[in-house]
C-alpha positions as CSV (number, residue, x, y, z in Angstrom):
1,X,-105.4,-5.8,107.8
2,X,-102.4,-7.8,106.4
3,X,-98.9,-7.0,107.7
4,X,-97.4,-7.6,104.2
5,X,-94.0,-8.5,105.6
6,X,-92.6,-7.7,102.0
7,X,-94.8,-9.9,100.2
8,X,-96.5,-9.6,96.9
9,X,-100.6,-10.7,97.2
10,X,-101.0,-12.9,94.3
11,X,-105.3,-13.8,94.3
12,X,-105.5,-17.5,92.8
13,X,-109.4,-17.2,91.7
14,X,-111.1,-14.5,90.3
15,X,-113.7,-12.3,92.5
16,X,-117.4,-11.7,91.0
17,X,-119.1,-8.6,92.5
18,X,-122.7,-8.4,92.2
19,X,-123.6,-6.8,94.9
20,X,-124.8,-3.4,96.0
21,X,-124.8,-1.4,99.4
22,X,-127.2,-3.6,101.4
23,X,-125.8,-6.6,100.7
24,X,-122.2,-5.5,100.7
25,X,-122.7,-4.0,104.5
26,X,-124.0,-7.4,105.4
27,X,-120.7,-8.5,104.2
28,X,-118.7,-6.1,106.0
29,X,-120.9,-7.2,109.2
30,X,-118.8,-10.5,109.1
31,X,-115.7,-9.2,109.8
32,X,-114.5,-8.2,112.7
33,X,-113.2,-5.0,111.9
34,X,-116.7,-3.3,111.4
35,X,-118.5,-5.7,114.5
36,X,-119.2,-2.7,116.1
37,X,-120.6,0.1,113.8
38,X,-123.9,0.4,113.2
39,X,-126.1,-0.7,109.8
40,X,-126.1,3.1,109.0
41,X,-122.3,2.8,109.3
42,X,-121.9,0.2,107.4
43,X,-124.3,1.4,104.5
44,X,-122.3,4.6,104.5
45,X,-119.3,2.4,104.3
46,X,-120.5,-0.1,101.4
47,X,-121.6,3.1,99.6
48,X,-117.7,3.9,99.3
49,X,-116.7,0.5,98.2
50,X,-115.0,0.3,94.9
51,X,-115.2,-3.7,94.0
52,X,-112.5,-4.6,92.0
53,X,-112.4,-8.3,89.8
54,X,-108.9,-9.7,89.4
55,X,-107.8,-12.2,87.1
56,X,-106.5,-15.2,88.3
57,X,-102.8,-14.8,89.2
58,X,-103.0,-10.8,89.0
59,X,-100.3,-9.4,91.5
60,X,-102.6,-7.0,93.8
61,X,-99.7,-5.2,95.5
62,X,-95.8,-5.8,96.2
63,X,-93.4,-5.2,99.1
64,X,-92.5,-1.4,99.1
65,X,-96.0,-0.5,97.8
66,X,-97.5,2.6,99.4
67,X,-100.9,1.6,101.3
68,X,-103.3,3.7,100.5
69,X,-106.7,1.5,100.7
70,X,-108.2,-1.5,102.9
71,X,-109.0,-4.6,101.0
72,X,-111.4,-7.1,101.4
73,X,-111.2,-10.0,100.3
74,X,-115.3,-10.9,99.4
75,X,-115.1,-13.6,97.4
76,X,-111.7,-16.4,96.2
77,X,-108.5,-16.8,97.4
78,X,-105.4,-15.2,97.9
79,X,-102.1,-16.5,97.9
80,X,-99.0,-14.2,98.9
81,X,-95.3,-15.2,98.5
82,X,-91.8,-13.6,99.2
83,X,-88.7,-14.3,97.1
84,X,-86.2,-16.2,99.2
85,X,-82.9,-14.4,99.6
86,X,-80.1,-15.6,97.2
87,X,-76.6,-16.5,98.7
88,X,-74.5,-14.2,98.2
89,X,-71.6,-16.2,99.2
90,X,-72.7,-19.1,96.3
């Protein structure tokens, strides 16, 4: 889903889940990733979601992190930035 590229996710709004299975699989219908399962997929799908709410400016994961889960992002914003590499010569 994201190529981190050594960058730590940083979301910038906060997400609300209110959701259950139905409406979460309609959710999942929107992305491309899931355009070709079927709406028993995708309800067996949403009923494995785990939604998550993140405070604003919560780091979600960092270069070097082990992936071990897709994320969605449902509802807000996310904003992802890499430290620039100091000089060693300076």
């Amino acid at each position: 889903m994201w190529d981190s590229g050594g960058c730590s996710v940083i979301l910038e709004q906060p997400l609300i889940h209110h959701d259950r299975p139905n409406h979460l699989a309609a959710t999942l219908r929107r992305l491309p990733l899931f355009n070709d399962l079927s709406d028993e997929e995708l309800t067996i799908i949403a009923e494995r979601v785990t939604l998550r709410r993140y405070d604003s400016d919560a780091i979600i994961f960092s270069e070097g992190d082990t992936c071990v889960e897709l994320l969605i992002v449902k509802e807000g914003a996310l904003r992802s930035s890499k430290p620039q590499p100091t000089d060693a010569g300076n």
